[in-house]
VOKOLDREN-567321 format. One record per residue (C-alpha): residue number from 1; x, y, z. Coordinates in pm, whole numbers, plus 50000, padded with zeros to 5 digits. Each point is the difference from the previous one (the first is absolute). Layout:
BEGIN
nr / u / v / w
NUM / X / Y / Z
...
//
This chain:
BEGIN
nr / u / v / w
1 / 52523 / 49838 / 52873
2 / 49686 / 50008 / 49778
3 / 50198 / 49977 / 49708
4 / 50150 / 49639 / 50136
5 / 49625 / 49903 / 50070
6 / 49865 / 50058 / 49707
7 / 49983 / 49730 / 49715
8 / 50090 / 50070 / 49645
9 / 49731 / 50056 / 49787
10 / 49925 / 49805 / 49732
11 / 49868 / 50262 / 49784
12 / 50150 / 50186 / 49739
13 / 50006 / 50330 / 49879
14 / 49882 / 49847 / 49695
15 / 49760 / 49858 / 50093
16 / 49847 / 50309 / 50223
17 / 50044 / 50209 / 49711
18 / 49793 / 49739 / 49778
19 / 49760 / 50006 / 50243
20 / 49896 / 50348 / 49944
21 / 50052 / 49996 / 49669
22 / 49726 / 49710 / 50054
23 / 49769 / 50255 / 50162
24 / 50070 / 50269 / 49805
25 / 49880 / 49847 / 49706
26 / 49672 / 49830 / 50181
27 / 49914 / 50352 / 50126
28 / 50045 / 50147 / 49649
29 / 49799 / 49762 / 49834
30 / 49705 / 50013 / 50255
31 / 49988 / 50321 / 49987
32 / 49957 / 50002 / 49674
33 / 49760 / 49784 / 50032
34 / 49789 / 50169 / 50238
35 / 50033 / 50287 / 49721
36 / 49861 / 49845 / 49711
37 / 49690 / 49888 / 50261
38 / 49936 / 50344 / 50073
39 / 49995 / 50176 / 49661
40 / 49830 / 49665 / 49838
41 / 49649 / 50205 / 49980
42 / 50219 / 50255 / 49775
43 / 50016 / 49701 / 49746
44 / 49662 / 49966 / 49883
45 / 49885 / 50312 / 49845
46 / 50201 / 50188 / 49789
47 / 50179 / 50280 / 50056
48 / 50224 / 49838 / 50249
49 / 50102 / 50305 / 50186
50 / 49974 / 50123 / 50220
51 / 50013 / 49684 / 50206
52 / 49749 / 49916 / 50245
53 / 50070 / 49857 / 50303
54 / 49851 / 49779 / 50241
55 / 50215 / 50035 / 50339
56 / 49951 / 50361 / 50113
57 / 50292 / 50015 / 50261
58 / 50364 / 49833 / 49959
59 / 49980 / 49764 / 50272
60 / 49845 / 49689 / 49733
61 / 50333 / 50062 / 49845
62 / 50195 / 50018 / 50319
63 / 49824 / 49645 / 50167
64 / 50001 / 49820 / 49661
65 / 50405 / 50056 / 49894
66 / 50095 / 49930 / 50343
67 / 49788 / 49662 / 49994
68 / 50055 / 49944 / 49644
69 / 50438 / 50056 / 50080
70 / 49940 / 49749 / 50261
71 / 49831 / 49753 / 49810
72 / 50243 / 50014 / 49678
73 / 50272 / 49954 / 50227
74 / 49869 / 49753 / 50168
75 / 49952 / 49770 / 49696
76 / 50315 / 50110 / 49837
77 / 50215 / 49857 / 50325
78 / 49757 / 49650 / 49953
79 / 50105 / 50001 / 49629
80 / 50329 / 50064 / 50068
81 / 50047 / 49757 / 50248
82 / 49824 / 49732 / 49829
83 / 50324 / 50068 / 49713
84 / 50248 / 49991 / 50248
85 / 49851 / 49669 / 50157
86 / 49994 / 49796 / 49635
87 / 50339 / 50144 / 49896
88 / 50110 / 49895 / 50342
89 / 49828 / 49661 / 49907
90 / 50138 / 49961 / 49662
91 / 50370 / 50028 / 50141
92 / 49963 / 49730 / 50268
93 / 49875 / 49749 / 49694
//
């Protein structure tokens, strides 16, 4: 009886799986990110190593990929449905 009720999704399984491909690469990059912010003080006097770093517990990293994910994803779905709106556009002309 549910399965009657229930509507068919207009969501693919390609478009799930580019979805966390999406925030897979967000996270990645803001973690880097947050990386390269904590071991900046190791950049100004040489030697380099070992690197010093600001945050003295993981959770910076944890809060700032999580947000970071988020974010990227967020304005990688407005970029990519600002293309699919103007190609959408440019077939109706």
């Amino acid at each position: 009886m549910l399965h009657r009720m229930r509507k068919r999704s207009r969501v693919t399984h390609e478009e799930i799986i580019a979805d966390l491909v999406f925030v897979g690469v967000s996270g990645i990059i803001s973690f880097l990110i947050t990386f390269l912010f904590d071991v900046h003080h190791s950049f100004y006097n040489w030697p380099i190593f070992p690197l010093k770093y600001i945050f003295q517990n993981p959770l910076p990293y944890v809060i700032f990929t999580l947000l970071g994910a988020l974010f990227g994803f967020f304005i990688i779905k407005v970029m990519v449905f600002g293309i699919h709106e103007g190609e959408r556009k440019r077939r109706k002309r």
